[in-house]
Structures are given as structure tokens and as C-alpha cells.
mmCIF file of the C-alpha atoms, coordinates in Angstrom:
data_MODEL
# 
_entry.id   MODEL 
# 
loop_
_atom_site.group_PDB 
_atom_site.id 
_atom_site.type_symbol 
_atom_site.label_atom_id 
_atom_site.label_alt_id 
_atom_site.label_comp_id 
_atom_site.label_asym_id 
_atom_site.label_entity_id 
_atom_site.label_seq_id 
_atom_site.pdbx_PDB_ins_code 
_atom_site.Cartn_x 
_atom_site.Cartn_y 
_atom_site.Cartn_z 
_atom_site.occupancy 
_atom_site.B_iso_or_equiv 
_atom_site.pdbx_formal_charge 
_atom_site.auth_seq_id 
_atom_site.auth_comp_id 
_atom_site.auth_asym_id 
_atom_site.auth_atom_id 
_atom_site.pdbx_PDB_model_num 
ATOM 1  C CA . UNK A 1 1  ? 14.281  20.266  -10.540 1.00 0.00 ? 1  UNK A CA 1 
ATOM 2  C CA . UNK A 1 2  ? 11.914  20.132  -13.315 1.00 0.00 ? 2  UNK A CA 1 
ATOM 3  C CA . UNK A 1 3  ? 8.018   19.698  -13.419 1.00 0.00 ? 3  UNK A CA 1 
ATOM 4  C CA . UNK A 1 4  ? 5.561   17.634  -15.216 1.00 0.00 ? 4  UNK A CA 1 
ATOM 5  C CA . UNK A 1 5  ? 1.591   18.044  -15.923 1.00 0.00 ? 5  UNK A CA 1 
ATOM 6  C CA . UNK A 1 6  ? 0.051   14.734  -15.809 1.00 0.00 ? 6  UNK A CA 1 
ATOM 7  C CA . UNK A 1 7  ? -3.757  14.163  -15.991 1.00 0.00 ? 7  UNK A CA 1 
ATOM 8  C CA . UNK A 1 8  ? -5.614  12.681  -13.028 1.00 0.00 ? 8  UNK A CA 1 
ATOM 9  C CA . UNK A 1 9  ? -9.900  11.502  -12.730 1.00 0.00 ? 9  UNK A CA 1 
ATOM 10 C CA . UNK A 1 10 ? -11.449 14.176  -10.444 1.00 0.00 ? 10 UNK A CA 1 
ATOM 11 C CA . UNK A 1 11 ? -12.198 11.056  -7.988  1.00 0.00 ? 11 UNK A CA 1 
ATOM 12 C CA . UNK A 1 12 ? -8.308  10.570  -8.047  1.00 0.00 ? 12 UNK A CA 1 
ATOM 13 C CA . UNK A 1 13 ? -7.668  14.377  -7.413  1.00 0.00 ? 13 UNK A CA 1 
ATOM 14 C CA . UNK A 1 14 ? -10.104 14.278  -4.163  1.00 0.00 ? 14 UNK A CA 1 
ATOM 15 C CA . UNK A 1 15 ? -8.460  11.102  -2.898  1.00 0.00 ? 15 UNK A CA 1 
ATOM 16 C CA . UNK A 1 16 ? -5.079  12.548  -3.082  1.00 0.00 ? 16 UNK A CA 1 
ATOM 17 C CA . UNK A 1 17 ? -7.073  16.251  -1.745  1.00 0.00 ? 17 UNK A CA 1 
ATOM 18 C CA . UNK A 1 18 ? -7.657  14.177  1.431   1.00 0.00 ? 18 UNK A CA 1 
ATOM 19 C CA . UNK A 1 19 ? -4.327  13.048  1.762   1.00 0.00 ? 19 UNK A CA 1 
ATOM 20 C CA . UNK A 1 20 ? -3.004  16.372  1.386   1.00 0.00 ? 20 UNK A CA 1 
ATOM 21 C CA . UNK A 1 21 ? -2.205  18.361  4.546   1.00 0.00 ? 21 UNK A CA 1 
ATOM 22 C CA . UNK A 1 22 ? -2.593  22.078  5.514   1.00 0.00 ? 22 UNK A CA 1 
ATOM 23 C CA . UNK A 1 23 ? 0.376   24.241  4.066   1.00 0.00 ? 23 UNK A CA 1 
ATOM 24 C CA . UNK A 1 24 ? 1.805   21.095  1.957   1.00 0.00 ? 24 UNK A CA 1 
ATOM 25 C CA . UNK A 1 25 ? 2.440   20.950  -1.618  1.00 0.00 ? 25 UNK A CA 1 
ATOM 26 C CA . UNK A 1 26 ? 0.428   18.016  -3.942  1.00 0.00 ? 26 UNK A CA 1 
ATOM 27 C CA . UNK A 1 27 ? 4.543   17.043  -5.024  1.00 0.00 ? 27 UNK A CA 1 
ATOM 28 C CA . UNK A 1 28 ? 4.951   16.662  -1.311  1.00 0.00 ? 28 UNK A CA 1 
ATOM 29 C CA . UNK A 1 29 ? 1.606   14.373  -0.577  1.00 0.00 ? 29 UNK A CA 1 
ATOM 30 C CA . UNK A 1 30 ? 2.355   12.251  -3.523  1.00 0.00 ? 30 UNK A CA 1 
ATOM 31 C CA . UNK A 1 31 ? 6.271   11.623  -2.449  1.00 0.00 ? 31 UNK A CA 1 
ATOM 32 C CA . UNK A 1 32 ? 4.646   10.933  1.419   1.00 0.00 ? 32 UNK A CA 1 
ATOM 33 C CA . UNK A 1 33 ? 2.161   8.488   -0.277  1.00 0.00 ? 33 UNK A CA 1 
ATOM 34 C CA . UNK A 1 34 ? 4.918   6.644   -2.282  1.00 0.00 ? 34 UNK A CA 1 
ATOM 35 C CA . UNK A 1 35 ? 7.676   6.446   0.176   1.00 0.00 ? 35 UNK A CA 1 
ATOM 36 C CA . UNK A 1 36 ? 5.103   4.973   2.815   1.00 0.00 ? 36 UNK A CA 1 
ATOM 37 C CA . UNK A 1 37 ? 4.538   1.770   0.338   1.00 0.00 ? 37 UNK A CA 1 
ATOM 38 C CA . UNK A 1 38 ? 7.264   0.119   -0.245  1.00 0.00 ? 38 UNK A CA 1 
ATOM 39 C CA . UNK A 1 39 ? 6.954   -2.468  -3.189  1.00 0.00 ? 39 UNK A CA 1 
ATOM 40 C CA . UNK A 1 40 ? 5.918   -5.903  -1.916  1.00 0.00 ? 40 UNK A CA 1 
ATOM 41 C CA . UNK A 1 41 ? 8.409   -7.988  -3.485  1.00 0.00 ? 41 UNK A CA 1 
ATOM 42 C CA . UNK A 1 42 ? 10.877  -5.500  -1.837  1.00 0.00 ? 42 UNK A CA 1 
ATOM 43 C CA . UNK A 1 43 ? 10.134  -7.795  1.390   1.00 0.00 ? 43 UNK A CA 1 
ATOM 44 C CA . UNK A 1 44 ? 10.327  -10.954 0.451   1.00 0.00 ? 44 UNK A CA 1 
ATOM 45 C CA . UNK A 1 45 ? 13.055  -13.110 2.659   1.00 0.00 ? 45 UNK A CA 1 
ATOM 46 C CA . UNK A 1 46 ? 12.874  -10.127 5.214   1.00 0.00 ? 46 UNK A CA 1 
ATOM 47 C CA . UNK A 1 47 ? 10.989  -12.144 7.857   1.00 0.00 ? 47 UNK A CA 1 
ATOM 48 C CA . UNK A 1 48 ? 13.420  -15.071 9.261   1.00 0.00 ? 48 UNK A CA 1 
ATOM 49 C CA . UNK A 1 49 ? 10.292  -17.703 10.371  1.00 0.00 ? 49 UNK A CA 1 
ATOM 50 C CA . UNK A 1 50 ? 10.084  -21.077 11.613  1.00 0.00 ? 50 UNK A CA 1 
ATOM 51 C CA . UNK A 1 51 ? 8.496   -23.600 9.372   1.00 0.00 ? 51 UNK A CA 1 
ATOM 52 C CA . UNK A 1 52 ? 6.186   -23.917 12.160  1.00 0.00 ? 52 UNK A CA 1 
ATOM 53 C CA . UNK A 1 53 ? 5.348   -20.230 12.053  1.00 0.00 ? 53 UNK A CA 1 
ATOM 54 C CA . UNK A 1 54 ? 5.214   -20.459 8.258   1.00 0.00 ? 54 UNK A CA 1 
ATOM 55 C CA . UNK A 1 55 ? 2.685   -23.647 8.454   1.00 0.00 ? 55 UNK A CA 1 
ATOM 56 C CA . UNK A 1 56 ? 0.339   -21.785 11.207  1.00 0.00 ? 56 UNK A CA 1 
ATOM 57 C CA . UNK A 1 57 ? 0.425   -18.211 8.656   1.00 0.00 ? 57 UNK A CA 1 
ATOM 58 C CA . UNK A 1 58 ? -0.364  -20.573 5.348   1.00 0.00 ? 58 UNK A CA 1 
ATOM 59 C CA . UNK A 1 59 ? -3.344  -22.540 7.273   1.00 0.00 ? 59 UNK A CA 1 
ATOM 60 C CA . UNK A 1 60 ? -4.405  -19.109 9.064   1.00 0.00 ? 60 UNK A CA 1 
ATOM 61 C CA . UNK A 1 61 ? -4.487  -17.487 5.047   1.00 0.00 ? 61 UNK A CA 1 
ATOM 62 C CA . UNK A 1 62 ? -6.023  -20.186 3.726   1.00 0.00 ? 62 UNK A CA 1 
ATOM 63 C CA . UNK A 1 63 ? -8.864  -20.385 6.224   1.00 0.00 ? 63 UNK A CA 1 
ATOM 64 C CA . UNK A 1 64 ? -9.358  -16.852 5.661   1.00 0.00 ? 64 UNK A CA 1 
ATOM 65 C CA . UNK A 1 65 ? -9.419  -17.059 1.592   1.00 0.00 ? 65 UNK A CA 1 
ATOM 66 C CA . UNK A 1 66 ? -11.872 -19.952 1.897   1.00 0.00 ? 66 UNK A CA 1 
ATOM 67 C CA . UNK A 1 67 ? -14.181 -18.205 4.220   1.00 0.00 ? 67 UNK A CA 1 
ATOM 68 C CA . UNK A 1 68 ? -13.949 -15.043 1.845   1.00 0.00 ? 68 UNK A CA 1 
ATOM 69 C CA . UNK A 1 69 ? -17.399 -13.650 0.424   1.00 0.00 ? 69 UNK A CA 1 
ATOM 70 C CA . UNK A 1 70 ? -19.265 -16.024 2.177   1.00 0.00 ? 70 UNK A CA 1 
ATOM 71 C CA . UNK A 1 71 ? -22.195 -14.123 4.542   1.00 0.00 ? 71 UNK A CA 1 
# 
């Protein structure tokens, strides 16, 4: 198993610092970080819906997104 140096922002280092638990390696909080987020497009056609289910998550997302920003 080899190792690489790679260049991180300080803010980026004390993000991942956070992250990082007691006795745990930075290679070990970065692999915990990446295997907990899965790619998104890794889902799609997971979730076997109704179009009636689909309908009421579309008009629920597009309320939402219209109401966005607005105080």
C-alpha cells in the first residue's frame, strides 16, 4: 500500500480535523467520509414509487424551490 502527499486549504484541513476521531488515522477519516456518500446517480431507479407518490414528491419539490430565498 503506497502513499500520496496531496495539498489541502487550512479551512479544508480543520473540516476534515473535526471529522477525525480520537486514535484514528486522517487515511481512515477520509475513507469513512467517502464510503458514507455514495454517488447520487448511483441511486437512481432504486426507489420503486407510484406515479402518485412521484406526482406528490415533484409538487412537494417544486413548492419548496419556488418558496426558496424568499424571507
Amino acid at each position: 500500500m503506497g502513499t500520496k502527499t496531496i495539498t489541502i486549504l487550512d479551512e479544508a484541513y480543520e473540516a476534515l480535523a473535526r471529522e477525525k476521531r480520537k486514535g484514528e488515522s486522517f487515511s481512515k477519516t477520509i475513507l469513512k467520509l467517502t464510503a458514507r456518500r455514495g454517488r447520487l446517480a448511483d441511486s437512481f431507479g432504486k426507489w420503486d414509487m407510484t406515479e402518485s407518490e412521484w406526482k406528490k414528491i415533484d409538487k412537494e419539490l417544486k413548492r419548496a424551490w419556488k418558496g426558496f430565498g424568499k424571507k
